[in-house]
C-alpha positions as CSV (number, residue, x, y, z in Angstrom):
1,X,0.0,0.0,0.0
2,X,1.4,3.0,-0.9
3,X,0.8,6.9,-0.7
4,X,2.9,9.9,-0.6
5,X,6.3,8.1,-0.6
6,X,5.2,5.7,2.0
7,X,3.9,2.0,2.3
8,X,2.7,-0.1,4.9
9,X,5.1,-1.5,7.1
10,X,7.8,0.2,6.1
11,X,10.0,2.5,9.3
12,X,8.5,5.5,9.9
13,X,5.2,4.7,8.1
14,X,1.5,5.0,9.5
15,X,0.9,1.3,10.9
16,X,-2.5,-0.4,10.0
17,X,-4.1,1.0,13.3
18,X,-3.0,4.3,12.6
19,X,-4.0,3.9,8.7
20,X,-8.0,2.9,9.6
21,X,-7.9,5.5,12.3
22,X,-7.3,8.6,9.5
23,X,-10.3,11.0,9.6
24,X,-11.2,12.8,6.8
25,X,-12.7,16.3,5.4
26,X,-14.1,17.5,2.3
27,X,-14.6,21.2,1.6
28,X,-16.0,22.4,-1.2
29,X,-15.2,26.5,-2.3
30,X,-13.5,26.4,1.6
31,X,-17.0,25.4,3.1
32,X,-16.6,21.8,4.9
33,X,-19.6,19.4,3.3
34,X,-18.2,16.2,4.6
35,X,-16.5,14.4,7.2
36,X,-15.6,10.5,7.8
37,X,-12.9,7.8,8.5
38,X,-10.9,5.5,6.9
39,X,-12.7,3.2,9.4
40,X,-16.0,3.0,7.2
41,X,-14.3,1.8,4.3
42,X,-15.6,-1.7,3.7
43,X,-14.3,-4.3,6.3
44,X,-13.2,-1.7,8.3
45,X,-9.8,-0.6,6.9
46,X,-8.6,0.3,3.5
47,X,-5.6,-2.8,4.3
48,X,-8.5,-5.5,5.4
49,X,-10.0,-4.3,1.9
50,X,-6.6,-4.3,0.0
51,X,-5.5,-7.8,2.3
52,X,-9.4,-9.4,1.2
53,X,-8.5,-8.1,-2.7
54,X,-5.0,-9.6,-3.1
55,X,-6.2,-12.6,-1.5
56,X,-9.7,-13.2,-3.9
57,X,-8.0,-12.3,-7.5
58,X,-6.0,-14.9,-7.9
59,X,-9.5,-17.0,-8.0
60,X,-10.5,-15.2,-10.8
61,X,-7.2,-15.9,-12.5
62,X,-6.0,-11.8,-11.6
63,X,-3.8,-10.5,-9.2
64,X,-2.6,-6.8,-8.5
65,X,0.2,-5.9,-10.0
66,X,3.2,-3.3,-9.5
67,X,2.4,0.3,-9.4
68,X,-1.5,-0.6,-10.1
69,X,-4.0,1.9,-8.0
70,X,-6.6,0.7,-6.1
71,X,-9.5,2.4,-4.4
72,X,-10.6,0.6,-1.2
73,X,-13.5,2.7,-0.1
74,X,-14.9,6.0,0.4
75,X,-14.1,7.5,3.5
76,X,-16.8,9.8,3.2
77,X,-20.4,11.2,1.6
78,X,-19.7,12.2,-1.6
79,X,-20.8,15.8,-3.1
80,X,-21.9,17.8,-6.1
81,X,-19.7,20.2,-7.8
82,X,-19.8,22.6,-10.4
83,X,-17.4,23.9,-12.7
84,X,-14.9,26.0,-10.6
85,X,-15.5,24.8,-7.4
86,X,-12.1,24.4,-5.4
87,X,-12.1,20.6,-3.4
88,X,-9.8,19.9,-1.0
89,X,-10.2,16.5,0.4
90,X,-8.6,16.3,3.9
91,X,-6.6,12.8,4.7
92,X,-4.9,13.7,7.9
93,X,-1.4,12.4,8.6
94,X,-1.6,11.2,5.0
95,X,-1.9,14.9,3.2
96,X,-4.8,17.0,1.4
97,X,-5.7,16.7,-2.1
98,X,-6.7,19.8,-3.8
99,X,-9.0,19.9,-7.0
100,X,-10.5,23.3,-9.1
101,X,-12.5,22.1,-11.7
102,X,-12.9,24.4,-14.8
């Protein structure tokens, strides 16, 4: 798992705990419109849902494969936007994401 330079189990890296604990915020034209956790995400962390992935592919004859990007969940409500809102998705520890559709 990988994001921003880092992976899972590596030194210095969030730990799995730490990684389902992340809260998140979405703001849309600087107006928060949604909140979460990395906790909803589907089994309860974005590694149980990566972990349950990996592990069910290779019965379909697939696996995941270097430098592949996977989505595990949402970690919050999703929005409406318009053209030239600004979005900035909040992912704690992890960083922010920033967006301005045009």
């Amino acid at each position: 798992v990988r994001g921003r330079g880092w992976r899972v189990g590596c030194a210095g890296c969030p730990s799995a705990k730490a990684l389902a604990a992340v809260e998140t915020t979405i703001s849309i034209n600087g107006t928060q419109v949604a909140s979460g956790a990395a906790s909803l995400v589907p089994l309860g962390s974005p590694l149980a849902s990566l972990t349950w992935l990996a592990n069910h592919l290779p019965s379909r004859g697939e696996r995941l494969r270097p430098g592949q990007t996977v989505i595990t969940g949402a970690c919050s409500k999703t929005k409406a936007f318009a053209v030239g809102d600004d979005i900035v998705a909040c992912f704690g520890e992890l960083g922010n994401v920033r967006l301005t559709f045009r």
